[in-house]
C-alpha positions as CSV (number, residue, x, y, z in Angstrom):
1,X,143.2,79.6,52.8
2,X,140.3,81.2,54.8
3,X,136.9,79.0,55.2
4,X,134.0,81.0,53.9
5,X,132.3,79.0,56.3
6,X,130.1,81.5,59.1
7,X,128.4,79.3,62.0
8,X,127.6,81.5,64.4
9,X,127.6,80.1,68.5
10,X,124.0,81.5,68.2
11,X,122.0,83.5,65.6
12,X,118.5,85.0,66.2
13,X,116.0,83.9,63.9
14,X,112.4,85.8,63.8
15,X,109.4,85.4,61.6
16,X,107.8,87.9,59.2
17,X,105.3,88.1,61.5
18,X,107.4,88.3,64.7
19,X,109.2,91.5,63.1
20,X,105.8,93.0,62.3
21,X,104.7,92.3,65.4
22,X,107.0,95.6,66.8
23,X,105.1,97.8,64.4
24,X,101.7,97.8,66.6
25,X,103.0,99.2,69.5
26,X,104.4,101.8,67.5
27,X,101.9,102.9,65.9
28,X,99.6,102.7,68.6
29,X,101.9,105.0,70.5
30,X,101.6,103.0,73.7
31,X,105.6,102.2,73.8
32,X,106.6,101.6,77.8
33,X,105.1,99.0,79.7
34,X,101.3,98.3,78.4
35,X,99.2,95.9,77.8
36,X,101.4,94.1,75.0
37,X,104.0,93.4,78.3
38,X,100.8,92.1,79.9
39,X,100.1,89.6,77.3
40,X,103.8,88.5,76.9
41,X,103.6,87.9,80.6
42,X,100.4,85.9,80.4
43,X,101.4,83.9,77.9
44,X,104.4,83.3,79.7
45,X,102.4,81.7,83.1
46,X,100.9,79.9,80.7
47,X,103.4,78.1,79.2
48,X,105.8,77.7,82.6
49,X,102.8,77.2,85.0
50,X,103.5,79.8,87.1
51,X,100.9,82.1,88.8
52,X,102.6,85.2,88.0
53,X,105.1,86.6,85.4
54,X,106.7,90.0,85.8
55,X,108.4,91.6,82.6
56,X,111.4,93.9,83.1
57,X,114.8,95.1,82.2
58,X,117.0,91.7,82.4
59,X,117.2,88.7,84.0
60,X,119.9,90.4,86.1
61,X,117.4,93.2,87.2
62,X,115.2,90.5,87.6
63,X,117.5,88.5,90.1
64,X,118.0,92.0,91.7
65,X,114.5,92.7,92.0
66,X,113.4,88.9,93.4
67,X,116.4,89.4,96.4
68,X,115.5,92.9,96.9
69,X,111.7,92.1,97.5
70,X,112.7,89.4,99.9
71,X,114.5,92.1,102.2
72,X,117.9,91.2,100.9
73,X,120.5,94.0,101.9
74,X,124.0,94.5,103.6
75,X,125.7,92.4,105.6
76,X,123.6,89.4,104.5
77,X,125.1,86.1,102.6
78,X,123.8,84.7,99.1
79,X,125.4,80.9,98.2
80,X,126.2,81.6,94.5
81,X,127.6,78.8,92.3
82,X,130.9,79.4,91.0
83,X,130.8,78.8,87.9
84,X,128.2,81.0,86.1
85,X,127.8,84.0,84.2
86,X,128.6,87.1,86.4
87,X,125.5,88.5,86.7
88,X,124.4,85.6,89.5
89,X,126.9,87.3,92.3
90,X,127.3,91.0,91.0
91,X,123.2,91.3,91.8
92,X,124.2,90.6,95.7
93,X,126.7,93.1,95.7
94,X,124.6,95.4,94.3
95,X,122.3,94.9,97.1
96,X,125.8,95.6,99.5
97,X,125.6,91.6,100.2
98,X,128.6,89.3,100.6
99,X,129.2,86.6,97.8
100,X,129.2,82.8,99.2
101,X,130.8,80.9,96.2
102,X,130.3,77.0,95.8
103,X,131.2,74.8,93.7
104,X,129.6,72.6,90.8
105,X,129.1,69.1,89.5
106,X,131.6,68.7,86.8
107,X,129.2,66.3,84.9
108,X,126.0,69.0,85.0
109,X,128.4,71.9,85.6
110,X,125.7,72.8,88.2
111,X,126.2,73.6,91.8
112,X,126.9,70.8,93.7
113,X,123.8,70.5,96.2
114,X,125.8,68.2,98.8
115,X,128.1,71.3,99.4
116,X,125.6,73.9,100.1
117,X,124.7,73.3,103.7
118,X,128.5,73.5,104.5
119,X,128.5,77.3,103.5
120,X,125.3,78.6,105.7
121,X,126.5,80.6,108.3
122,X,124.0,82.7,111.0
123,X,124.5,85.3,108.2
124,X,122.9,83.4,104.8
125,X,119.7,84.9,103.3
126,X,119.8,83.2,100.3
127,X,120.6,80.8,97.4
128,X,120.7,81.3,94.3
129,X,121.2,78.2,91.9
130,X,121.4,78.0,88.4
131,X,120.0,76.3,85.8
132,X,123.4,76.6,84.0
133,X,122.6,76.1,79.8
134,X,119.3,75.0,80.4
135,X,119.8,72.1,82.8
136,X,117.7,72.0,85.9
137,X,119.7,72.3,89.0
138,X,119.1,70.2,91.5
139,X,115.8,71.4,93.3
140,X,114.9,68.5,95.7
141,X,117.8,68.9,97.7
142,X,118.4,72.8,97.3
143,X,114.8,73.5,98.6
144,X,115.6,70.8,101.6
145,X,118.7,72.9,102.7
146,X,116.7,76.2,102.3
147,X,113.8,74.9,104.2
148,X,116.0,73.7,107.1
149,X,117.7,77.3,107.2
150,X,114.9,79.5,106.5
151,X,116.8,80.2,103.0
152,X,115.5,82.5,100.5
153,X,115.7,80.8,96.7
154,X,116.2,82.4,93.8
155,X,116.8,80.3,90.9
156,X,118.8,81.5,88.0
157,X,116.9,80.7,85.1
158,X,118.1,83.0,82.4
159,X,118.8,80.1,80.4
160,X,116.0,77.7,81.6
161,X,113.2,78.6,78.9
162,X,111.9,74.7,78.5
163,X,113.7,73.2,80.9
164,X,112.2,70.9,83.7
165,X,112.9,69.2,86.8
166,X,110.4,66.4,87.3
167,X,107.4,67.6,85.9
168,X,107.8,71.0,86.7
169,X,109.0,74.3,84.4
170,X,112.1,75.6,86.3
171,X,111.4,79.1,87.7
172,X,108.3,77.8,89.4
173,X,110.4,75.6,92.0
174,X,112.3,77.9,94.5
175,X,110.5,81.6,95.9
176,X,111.4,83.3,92.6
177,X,112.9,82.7,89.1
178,X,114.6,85.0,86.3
179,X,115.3,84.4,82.8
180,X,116.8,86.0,80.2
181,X,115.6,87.6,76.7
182,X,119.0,87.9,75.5
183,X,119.7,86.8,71.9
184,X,122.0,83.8,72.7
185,X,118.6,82.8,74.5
186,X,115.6,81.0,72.8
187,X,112.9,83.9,73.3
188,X,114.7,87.0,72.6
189,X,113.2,90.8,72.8
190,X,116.9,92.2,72.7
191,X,117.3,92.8,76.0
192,X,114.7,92.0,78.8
193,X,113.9,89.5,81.4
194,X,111.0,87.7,83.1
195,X,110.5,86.9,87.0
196,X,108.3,83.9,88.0
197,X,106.8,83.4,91.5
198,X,103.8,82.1,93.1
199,X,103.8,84.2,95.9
200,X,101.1,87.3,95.9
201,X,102.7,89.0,98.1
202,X,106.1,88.7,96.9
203,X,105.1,89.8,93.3
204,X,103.1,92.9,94.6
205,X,106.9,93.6,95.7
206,X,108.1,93.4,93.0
207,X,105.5,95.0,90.6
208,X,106.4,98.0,92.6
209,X,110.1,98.2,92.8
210,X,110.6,97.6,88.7
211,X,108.3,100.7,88.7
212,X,109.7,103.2,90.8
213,X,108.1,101.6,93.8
214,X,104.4,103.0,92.3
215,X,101.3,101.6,94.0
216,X,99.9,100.7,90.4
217,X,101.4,101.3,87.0
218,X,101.3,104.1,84.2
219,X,98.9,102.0,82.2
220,X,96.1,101.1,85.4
221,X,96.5,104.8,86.3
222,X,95.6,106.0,82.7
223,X,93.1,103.8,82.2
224,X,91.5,104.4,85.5
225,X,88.5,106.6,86.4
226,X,91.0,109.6,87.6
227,X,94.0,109.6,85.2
228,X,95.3,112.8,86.2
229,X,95.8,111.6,89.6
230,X,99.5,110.3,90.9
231,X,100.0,107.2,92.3
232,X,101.8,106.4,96.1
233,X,105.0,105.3,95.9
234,X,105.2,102.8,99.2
235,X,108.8,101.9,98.0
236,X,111.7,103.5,96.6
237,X,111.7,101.1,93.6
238,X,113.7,101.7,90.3
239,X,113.0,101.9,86.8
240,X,113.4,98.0,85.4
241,X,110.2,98.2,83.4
242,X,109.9,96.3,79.9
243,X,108.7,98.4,77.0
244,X,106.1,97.5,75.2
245,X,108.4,96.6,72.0
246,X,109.5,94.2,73.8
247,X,107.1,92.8,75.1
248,X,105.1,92.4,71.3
249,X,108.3,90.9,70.1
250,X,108.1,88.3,72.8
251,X,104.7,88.0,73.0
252,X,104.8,86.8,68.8
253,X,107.4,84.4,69.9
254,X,105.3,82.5,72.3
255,X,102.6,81.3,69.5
256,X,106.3,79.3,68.7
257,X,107.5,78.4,71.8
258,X,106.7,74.5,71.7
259,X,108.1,74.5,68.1
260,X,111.2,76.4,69.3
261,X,112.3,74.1,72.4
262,X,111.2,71.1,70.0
263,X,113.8,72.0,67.6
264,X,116.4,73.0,70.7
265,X,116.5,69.1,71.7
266,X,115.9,67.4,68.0
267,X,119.2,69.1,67.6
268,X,120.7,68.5,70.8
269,X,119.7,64.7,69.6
270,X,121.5,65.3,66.9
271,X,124.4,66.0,68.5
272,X,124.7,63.7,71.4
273,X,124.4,61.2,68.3
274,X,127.1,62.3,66.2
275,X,129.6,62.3,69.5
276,X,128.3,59.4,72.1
277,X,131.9,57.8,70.9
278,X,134.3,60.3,71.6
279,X,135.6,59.7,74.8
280,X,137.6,63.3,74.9
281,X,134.4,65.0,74.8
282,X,131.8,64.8,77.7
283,X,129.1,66.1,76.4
284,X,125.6,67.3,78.4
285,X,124.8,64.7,81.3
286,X,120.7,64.5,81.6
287,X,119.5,62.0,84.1
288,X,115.8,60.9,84.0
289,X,113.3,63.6,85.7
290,X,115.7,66.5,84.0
291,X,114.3,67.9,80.6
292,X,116.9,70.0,79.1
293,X,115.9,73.3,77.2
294,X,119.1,73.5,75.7
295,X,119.9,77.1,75.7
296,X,123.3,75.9,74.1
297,X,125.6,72.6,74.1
298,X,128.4,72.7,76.6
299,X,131.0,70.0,76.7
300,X,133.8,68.9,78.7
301,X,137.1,68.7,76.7
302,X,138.5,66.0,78.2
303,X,141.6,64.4,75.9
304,X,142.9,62.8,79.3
305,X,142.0,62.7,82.7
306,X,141.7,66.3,83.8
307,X,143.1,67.6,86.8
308,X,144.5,70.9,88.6
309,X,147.8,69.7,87.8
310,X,147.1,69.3,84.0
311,X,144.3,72.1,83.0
312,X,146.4,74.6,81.7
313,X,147.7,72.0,79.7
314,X,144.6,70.9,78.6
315,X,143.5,74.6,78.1
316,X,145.8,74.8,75.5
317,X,145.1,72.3,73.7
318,X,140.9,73.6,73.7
319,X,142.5,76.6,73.0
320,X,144.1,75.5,69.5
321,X,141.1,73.3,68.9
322,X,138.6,76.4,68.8
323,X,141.4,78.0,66.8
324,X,141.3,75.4,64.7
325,X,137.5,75.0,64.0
326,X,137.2,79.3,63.7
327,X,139.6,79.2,60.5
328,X,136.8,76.3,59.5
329,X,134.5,78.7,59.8
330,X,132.9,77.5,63.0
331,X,132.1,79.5,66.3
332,X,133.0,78.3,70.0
333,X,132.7,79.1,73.2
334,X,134.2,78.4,76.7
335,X,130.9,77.2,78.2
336,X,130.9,80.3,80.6
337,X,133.1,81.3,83.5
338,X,134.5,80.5,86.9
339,X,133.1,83.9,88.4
340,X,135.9,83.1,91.2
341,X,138.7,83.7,88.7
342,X,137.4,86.4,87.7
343,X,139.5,89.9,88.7
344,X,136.8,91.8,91.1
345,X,135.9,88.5,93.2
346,X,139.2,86.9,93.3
347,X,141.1,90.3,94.6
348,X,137.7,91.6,97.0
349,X,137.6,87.9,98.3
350,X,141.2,87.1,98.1
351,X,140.1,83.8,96.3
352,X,142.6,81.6,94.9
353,X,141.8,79.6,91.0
354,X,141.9,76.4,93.2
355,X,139.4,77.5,95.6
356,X,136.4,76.3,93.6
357,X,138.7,73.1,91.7
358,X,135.6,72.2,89.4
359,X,134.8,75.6,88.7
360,X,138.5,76.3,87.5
361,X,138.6,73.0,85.5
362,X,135.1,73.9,83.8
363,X,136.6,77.4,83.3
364,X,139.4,76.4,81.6
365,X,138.2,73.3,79.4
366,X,134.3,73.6,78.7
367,X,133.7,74.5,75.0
368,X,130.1,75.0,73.5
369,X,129.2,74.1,70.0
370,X,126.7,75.9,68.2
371,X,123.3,75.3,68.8
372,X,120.3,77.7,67.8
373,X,116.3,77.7,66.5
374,X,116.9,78.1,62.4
375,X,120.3,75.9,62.1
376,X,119.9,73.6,59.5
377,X,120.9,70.1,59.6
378,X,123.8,71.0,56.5
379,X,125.1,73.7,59.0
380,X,124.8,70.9,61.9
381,X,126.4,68.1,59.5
382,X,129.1,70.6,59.0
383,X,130.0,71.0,62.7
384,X,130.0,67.5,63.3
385,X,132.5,66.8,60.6
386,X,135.1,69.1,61.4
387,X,134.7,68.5,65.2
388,X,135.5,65.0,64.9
389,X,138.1,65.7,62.0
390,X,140.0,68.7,64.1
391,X,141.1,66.9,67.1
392,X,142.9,64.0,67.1
């Protein structure tokens, strides 16, 4: 019999007012970027603490644009994790750079810091950690490698919104940061992204290159003394700009934020609760100095000691578990992907599924429950029940 049960992974949940909030741009006719971008992105230094907040396409453009500005380009390296979305290495071959993969911390499914410095070579630019599901990577010893080499850091925050490392918002803690306004994430506009820096000079940079490389935007220009006059164009830049849509949509979501992450880690609570006694489920790792934003819940499935030799075995087994909880009526996820394994980067690199062994095992048995701002505690109960009921 099918369940008529519908829990979605994730499910975007706006206000009355956060729907209306579209509306003024529109009918103010002001729809690129504008001054409700500028107020998204104030409110946004506001809430993270950094000194500047740049709006644009995605948090991939916005990775893009942060190793662009820093004179990223061919021939140079960029230490990736390897287990992360995509969207981490494709940005440094975009910018014709070579992909340096290393691998994570099984427990925080984060790149392992201690293996970073092994990697560097006279060639490495950059590093690029991520704050994988909202879990600070960890920044003491990343920044003491990258200080040592001269490193460039660009932290993948696309899922970091609330998420701190010893005091401090993440994004604010390497050269740049990038999140993401993608729905599965806790402030949405669609699509869109959001670099953080504290360098002048480095967001000058990349002010201009999201904007064709122009000297000062559409909006200074028109409301300038001579609007009829072009700007200079110092860079070739692209077009990565945020509308202004977007940037009202996000903008109404930031009078919620501290509700929103509040309700993230009650639930998360909730969770870590309901499944401290399952030993065949690891679930998220957070040691003191680490406040998780909880972009989602990623587990280890673990029914025995997992292992090269056994994780195809253990695949299929998660396999028919999230089988198994979808006729309940209950979305899953692989927690993300081992970009290694992935068919571009394993045939350009001639990588092999073992190359990265945490990577692959995190790949291959790493489930996410779901976990979003609006669930209810009867959708939540729900979850729990047929998780511990579905495996045994």
């Amino acid at each position: 019999m099918t369940h008529t049960r519908n829990i979605p992974i994730a499910r975007t949940n706006l206000t009355e007012e956060e729907i209306q909030s579209v509306l003024e741009p529109l009918k103010s006719g002001w729809l690129v970027q504008g001054p409700k971008t500028k107020e998204f992105e104030d409110k946004w230094s506001s809430f993270t603490g950094a000194k500047h907040s740049i709006a644009v396409t995605s948090c991939t453009t916005g990775l893009h644009l942060s190793l662009a500005a820093s004179g990223f380009g061919p021939g140079d390296e960029a230490i990736v994790p390897a287990f992360t979305w995509i969207a981490t290495a494709n940005v440094v071959e975009h910018l014709g750079g070579k992909v340096v993969f290393c691998d994570i911390d099984l427990e925080t499914f984060n790149i392992d810091a201690s293996k970073i410095e092994e990697l560097i070579t006279e060639n490495t630019k950059a590093i690029l950690p991520v704050h994988l599901f909202g879990l600070a990577a960890d920044m003491d010893a990343i920044n003491a490698v990258a200080k040592k080499h001269n490193l460039f850091v660009v932290e993948d925050a696309a899922c970091g919104f609330g998420s701190y490392y010893k005091g401090q918002h993440v994004g604010t803690l390497g050269n740049a940061g990038a999140f993401s306004f993608h729905p599965r994430k806790a402030i949405t506009t669609g699509e869109g992204g959001m670099i953080t820096t504290d360098d002048d000079e480095l967001a000058l940079k990349i002010r201009r290159l999201r904007d064709h490389g122009a000297e000062m935007t559409d909006l200074q220009r028109h409301l300038g003394a001579k609007p009829y006059l072009l700007a200079d164009h110092p860079d070739a830049g692209y077009n990565q700009r945020m509308t202004d849509i977007q940037g009202a949509l996000g903008s109404a979501q930031m009078e919620r934020a501290d509700q929103i992450t509040s309700e993230r880690r009650r639930l998360a609570k909730r969770y870590d609760n309901a499944f401290a006694d399952l030993a065949w489920l690891q679930i998220p790792k957070v040691e003191d100095g680490y406040i998780h934003g909880y972009q989602s819940y990623p587990c280890l499935f673990a029914p025995k000691d997992i292992s090269l030799s056994n994780r195809r075995e253990i695949n299929e087994l998660r396999n028919d578990w999230m089988d198994r909880l979808q006729q309940k009526g209950i979305s899953t996820r692989p927690a993300t992907h081992a970009v290694h394994m992935l068919k571009f980067y394993k045939e350009k690199y001639c990588l092999d599924t073992e190359s990265f062994p945490n990577a692959a095992l995190a790949n291959d048995c790493s489930i996410s429950l779901p976990l979003f701002h609006g669930m209810t505690d009867e959708e939540q109960d729900y979850v729990i029940a047929q998780v511990r009921e579905s495996f045994n």
